[in-house]
N, C-alpha and C positions, 0 to 999 in steps of 0.2 A: 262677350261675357254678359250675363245676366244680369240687370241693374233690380236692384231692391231699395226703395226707399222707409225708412222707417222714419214718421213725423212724434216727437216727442213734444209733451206740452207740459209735462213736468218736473220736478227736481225735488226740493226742501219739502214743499206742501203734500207730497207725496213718496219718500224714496222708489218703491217698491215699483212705480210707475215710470221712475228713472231709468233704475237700475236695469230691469228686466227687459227695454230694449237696446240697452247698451250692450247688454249681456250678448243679445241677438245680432248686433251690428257687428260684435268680433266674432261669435261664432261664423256668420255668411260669408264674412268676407274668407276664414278660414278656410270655409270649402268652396273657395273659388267662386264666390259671386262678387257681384261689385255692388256694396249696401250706398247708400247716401244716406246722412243723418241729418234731419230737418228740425230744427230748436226755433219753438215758438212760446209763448205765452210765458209762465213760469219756467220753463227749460231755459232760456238764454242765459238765465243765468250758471249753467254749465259749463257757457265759454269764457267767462269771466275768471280770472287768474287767480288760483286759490282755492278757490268755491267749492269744486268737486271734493274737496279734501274735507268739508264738513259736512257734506252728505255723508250718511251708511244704515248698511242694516247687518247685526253681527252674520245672520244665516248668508246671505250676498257676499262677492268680491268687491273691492274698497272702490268707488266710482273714480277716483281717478285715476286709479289702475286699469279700469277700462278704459276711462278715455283716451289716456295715451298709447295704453296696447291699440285701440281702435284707429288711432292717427298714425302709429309706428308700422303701422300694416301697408297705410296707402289710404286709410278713407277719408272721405271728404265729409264734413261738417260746415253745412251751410246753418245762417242763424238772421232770422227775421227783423230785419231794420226796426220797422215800426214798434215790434216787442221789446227793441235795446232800450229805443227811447224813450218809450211809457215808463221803463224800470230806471232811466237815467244811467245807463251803463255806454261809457262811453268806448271805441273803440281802440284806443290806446290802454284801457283793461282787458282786454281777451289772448288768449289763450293764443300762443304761435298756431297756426293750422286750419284753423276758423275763416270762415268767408261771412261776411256782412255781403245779404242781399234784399232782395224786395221779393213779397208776393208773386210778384209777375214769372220770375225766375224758379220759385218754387213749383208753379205750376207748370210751367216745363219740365222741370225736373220728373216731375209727377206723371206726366205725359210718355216720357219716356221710358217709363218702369216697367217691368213686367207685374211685380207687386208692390202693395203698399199696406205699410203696417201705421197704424195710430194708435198711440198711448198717451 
């Protein structure tokens, strides 16, 4: 299966930067790829329990409609340690489905891609 990674770096400070690879992470895996969803910077806070439900933008579908169609598919959402803890979000707030990992891990993931999407 074709792995595609998409790294997201935003959320609130931007929806439209959210949304739009969320948007891509459920269509890929629809048609049969295998996406991985990479939450850095302002994005981690996506995996925070609640959160997505404040985001939106009326022309978009509601972001935490995506995230969990995106989790109820099978994808995996990794989410950058060092990001959690500059924002103070600790990991008994996130989201069932979510992995807490390190850079190091990311760059593997990235490694193994065929493509990568940054937003």
């Amino acid at each position: 299966m074709e792995k595609i990674v998409i790294i997201i770096n935003h959320a609130a400070d931007d929806p439209e930067q959210c949304i739009h690879p969320l948007m891509m992470a459920v269509n890929a895996s629809s048609a049969g790829l295998h996406p991985v969803i990479l939450l850095q910077s302002h994005a981690v806070a996506l995996a925070k329990r609640g959160f997505a439900s404040t985001i939106g933008d009326p022309e978009f579908p509601p972001v935490d409609a995506l995230v969990e169609s995106y989790l109820t598919s099978g994808g995996r959402i990794l989410v950058s340690g060092p990001s959690l803890k500059k924002r103070n979000i600790m990991s008994e707030e996130l989201i069932e489905g979510v992995t807490v990992t390190s850079p190091g891990a990311m760059v593997r993931e990235i490694q193994d891609a065929k493509h990568v999407l940054t937003y």
